[in-house]
C-alpha positions as CSV (number, residue, x, y, z in Angstrom):
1,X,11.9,32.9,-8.3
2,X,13.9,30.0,-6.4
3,X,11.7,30.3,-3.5
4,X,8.8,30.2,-6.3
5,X,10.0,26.6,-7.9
6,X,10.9,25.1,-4.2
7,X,7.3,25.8,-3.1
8,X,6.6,23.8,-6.5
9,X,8.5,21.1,-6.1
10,X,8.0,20.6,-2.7
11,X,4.5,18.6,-3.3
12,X,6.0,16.4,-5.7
13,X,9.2,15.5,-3.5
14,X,6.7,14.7,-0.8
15,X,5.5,12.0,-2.7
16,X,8.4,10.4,-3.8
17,X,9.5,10.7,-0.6
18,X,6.5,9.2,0.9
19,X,6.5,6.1,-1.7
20,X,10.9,5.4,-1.1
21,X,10.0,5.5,2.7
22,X,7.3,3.0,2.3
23,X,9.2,0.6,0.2
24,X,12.6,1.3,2.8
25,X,10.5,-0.1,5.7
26,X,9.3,-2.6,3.8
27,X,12.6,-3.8,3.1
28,X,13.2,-3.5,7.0
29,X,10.0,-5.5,7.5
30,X,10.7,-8.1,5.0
31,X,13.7,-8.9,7.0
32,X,11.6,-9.5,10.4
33,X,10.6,-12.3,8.9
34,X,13.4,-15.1,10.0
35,X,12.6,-13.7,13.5
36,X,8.7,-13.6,13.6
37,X,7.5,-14.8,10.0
38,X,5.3,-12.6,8.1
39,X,2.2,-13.1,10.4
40,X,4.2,-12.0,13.3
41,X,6.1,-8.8,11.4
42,X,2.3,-7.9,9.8
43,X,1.0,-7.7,13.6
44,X,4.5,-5.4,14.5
45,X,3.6,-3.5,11.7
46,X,0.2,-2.2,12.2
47,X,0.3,-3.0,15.9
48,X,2.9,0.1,16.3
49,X,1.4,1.8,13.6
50,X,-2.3,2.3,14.7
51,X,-0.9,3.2,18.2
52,X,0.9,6.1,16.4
53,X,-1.9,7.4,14.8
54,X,-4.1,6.8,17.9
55,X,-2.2,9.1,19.9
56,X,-0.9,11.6,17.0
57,X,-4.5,12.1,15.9
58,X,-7.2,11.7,19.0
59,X,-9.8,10.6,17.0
60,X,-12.2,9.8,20.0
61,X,-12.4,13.9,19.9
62,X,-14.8,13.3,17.2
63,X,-18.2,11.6,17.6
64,X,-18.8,8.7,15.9
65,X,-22.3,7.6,14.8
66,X,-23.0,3.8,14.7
67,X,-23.7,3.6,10.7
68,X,-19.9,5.1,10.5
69,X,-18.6,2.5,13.1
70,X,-19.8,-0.2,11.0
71,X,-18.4,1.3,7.9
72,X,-14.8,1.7,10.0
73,X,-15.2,-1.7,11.1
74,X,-15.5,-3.1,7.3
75,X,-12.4,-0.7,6.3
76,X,-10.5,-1.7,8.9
77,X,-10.9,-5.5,8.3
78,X,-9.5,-4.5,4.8
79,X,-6.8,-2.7,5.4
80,X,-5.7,-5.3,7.8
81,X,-6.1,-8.4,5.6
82,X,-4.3,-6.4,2.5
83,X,-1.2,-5.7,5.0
84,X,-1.5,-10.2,6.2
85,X,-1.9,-11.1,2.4
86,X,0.6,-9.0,1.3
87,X,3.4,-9.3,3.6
88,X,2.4,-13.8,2.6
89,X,3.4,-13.0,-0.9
90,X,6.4,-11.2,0.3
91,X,7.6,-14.5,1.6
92,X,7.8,-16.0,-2.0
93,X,8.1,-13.5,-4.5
94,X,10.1,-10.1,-5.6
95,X,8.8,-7.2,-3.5
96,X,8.6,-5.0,-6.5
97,X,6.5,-8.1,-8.2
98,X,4.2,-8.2,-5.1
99,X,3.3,-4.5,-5.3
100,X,2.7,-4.4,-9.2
101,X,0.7,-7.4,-8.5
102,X,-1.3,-5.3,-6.0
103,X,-1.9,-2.7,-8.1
104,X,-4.7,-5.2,-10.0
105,X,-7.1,-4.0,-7.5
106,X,-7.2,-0.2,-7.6
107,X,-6.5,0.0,-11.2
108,X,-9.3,-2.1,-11.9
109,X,-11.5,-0.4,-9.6
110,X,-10.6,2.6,-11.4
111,X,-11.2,1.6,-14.4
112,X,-14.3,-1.2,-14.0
113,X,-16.8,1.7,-15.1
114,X,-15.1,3.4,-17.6
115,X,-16.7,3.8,-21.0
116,X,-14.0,6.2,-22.8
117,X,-11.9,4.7,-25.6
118,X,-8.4,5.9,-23.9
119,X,-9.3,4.2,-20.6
120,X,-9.1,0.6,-22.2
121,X,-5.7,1.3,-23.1
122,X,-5.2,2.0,-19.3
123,X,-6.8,-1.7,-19.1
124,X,-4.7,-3.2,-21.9
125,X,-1.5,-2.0,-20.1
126,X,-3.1,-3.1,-16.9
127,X,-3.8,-6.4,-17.9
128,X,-0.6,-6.8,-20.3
129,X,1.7,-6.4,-16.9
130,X,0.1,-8.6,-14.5
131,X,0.0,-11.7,-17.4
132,X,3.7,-11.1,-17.9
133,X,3.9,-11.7,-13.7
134,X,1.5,-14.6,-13.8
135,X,3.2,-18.2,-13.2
136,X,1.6,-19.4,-16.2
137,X,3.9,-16.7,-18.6
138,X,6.8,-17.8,-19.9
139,X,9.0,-15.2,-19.1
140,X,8.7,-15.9,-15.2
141,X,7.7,-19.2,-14.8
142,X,9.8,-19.6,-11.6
143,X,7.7,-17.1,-10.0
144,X,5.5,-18.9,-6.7
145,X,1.8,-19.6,-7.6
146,X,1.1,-19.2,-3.8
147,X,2.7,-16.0,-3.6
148,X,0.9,-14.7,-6.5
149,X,-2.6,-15.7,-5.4
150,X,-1.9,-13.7,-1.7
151,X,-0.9,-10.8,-3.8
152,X,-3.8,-10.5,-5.9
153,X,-5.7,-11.7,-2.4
154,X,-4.0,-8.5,-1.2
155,X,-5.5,-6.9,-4.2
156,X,-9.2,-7.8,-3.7
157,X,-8.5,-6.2,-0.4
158,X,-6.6,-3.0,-1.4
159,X,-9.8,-2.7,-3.9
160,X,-12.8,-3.3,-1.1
161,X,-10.4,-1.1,1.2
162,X,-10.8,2.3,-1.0
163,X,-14.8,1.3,-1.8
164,X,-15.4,1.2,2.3
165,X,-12.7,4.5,3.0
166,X,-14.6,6.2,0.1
167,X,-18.3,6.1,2.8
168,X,-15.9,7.8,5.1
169,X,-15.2,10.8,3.2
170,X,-16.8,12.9,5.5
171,X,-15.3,12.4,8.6
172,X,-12.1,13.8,9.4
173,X,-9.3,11.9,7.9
174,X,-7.1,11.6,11.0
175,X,-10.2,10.3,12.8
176,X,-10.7,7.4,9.9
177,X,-7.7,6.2,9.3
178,X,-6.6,6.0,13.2
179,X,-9.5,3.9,13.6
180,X,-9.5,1.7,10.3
181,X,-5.8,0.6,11.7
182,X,-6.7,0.2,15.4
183,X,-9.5,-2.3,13.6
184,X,-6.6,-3.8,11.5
185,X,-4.7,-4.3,14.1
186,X,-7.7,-6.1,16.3
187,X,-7.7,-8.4,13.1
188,X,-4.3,-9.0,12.6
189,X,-2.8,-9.4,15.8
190,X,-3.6,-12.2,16.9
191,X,-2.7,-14.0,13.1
192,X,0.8,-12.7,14.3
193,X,0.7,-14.1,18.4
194,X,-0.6,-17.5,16.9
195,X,2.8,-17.9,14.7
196,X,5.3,-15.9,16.5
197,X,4.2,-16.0,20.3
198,X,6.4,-14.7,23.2
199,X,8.9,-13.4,20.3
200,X,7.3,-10.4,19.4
201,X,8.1,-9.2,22.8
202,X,11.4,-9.6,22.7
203,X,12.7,-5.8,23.4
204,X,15.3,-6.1,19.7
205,X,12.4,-7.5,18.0
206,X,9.5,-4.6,19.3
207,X,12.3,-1.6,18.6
208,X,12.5,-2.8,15.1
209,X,8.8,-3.8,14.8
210,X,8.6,0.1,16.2
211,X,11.0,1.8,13.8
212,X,8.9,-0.2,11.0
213,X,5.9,1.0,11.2
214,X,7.0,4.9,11.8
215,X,9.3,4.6,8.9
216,X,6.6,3.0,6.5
217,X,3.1,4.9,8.6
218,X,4.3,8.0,10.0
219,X,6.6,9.3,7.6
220,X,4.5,8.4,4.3
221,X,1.1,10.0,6.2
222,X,2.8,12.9,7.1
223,X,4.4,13.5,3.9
224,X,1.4,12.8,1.5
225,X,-1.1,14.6,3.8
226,X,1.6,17.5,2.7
227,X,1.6,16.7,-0.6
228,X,-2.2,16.3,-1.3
229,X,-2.7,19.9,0.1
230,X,-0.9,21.0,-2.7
231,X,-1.5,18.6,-5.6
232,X,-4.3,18.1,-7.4
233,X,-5.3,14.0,-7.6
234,X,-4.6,13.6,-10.7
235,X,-1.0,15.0,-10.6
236,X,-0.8,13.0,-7.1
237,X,-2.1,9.7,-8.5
238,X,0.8,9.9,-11.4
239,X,3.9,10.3,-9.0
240,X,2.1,7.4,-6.7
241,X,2.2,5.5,-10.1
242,X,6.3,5.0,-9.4
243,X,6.1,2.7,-6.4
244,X,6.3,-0.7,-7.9
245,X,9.5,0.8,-9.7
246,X,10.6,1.7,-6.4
247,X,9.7,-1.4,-4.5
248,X,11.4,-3.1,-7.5
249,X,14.8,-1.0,-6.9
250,X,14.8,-1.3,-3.2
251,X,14.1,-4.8,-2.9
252,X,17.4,-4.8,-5.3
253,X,19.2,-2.7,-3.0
254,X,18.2,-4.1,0.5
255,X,16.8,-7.8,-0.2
256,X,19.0,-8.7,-3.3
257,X,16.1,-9.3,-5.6
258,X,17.1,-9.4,-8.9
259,X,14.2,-9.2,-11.7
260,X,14.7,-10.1,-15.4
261,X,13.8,-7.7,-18.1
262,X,10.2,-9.5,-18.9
263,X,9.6,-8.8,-15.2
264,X,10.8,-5.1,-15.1
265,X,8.7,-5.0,-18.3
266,X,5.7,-6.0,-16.2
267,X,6.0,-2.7,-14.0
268,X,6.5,-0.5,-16.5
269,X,3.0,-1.8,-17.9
270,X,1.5,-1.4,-14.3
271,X,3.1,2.3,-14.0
272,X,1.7,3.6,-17.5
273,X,-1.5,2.2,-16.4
274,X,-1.7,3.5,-13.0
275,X,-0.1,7.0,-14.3
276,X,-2.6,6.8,-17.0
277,X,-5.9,6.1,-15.2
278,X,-5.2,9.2,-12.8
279,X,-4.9,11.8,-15.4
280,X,-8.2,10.1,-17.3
281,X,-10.1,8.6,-14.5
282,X,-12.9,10.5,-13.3
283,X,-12.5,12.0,-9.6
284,X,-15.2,10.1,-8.4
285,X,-13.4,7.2,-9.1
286,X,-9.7,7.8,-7.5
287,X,-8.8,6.5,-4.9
288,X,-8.0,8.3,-1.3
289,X,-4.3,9.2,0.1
290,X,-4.3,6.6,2.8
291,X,-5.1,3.5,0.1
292,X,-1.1,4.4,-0.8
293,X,0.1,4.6,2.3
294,X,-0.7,1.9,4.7
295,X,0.1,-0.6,1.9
């Protein structure tokens, strides 16, 4: 019977654990950026973590055809510009903000096609949280306008990043994913050289840059590839629901970001959203492990 309820609660730890290692090197990230600046700690980031995953995963094992290169080529792009924009807003603005901001673009795509009466209420709550973040509300009018608009620039991205991953289904996921971040890296890079130059080579700077990206790449991948063998997407898609609550709690923690209760409000609004569109959404329309992960 124990062994029985371990085996079932193994799936959903993996996910938490997957989303609190994401936001912890985050937090480590976010603190790169007196050193490097956010361009800089972005090329660290998935500079070191598309190395990772090219030598943990091979993928030139599997043949590529030149309609899928063109496809990885546009997901890659993506994903790289969502981790540039992104870590920008993270300059200005709450990391648990900048993430509930980000979740504009999934839930929306999740929901852009729905015709069910319960999914507007998914929308209501989707839209409800991201006016109580805009600059404009009056419950956080001292949040940055610039940092805003490069988190829901980081949105757009995250969005356009699961509709290209989604024409890759059928290649091997290790394969996909290895390349989409070399790509990433190829267009973030040099964003990162430009502002930070010689100091990203600096041997303290690329041992923290390192343990970055395997703290928020490796682990997550790993444990989420665990998870999803185990969970269906629905049941996946509600425990990935608690990351801007997490985000929120460790930029508390680690950066000393305090958030007042019309802004905590906003993620609770996101969450139900983002809980609520997995269990209604139809599977066609979720999106895939690695949109969660390489946030």
């Amino acid at each position: 019977m124990t062994s029985h309820r371990y085996s079932k609660a193994l799936p959903l730890l993996a996910v938490l654990g997957s989303v609190t290692a994401l936001g912890i090197g985050t937090s480590f990230a976010k603190q790169l950026f007196p050193q490097v600046g956010s361009l800089g700690t972005t090329a660290l980031r998935v500079g070191f973590s598309a190395l990772l995953l090219l030598a943990l995963w091979r993928p030139w094992r599997w043949p590529l055809a030149r309609a899928d290169a063109a496809s990885i080529l546009r997901y890659g792009v993506a994903l790289g510009f969502m981790n540039l924009l992104f870590y920008l807003a993270l300059r200005t603005i709450p990391f648990g903000l900048a993430v509930a901001i980000e979740f504009s673009g999934p839930l929306t795509l999740a929901l852009i096609s729905s015709r069910r009466p319960v999914d507007f209420v998914w929308l209501a709550l989707a839209v409800a949280g991201l006016a109580l973040l805009l600059p404009l509300s009056a419950g956080t009018a001292g949040l940055d306008p610039e940092g805003v608009l490069y988190a829901l620039a980081a949105a757009v991205c995250w969005a356009s990043y699961i509709v290209f991953g989604k024409r890759l289904g059928h290649l091997h996921s290790g394969q996909s994913v290895a390349l989409g971040l070399s790509v990433a890296a190829l267009a973030v890079v040099p964003f990162g050289v430009w502002q930070a130059g010689s100091a990203l080579l600096e041997p303290r700077i690329l041992l923290f840059g390192l343990a970055v990206a395997v703290v928020s790449s490796a682990i997550p991948i790993s444990l989420e590839m665990l998870a999803l063998k185990r969970l269906p997407k629905e049941a996946f898609g509600i425990m990935a629901s608690m990351e801007p609550a997490v985000a929120a709690v460790l930029g508390l923690l680690m950066l000393g970001e305090h958030l007042s209760a019309m802004q905590w409000l906003a993620i609770a609004c996101t969450m139900l959203a983002a809980a609520g569109s997995s269990v209604t959404a139809r599977r066609d329309q979720m999106a895939s492990a690695p949109a969660e992960v390489l946030m």
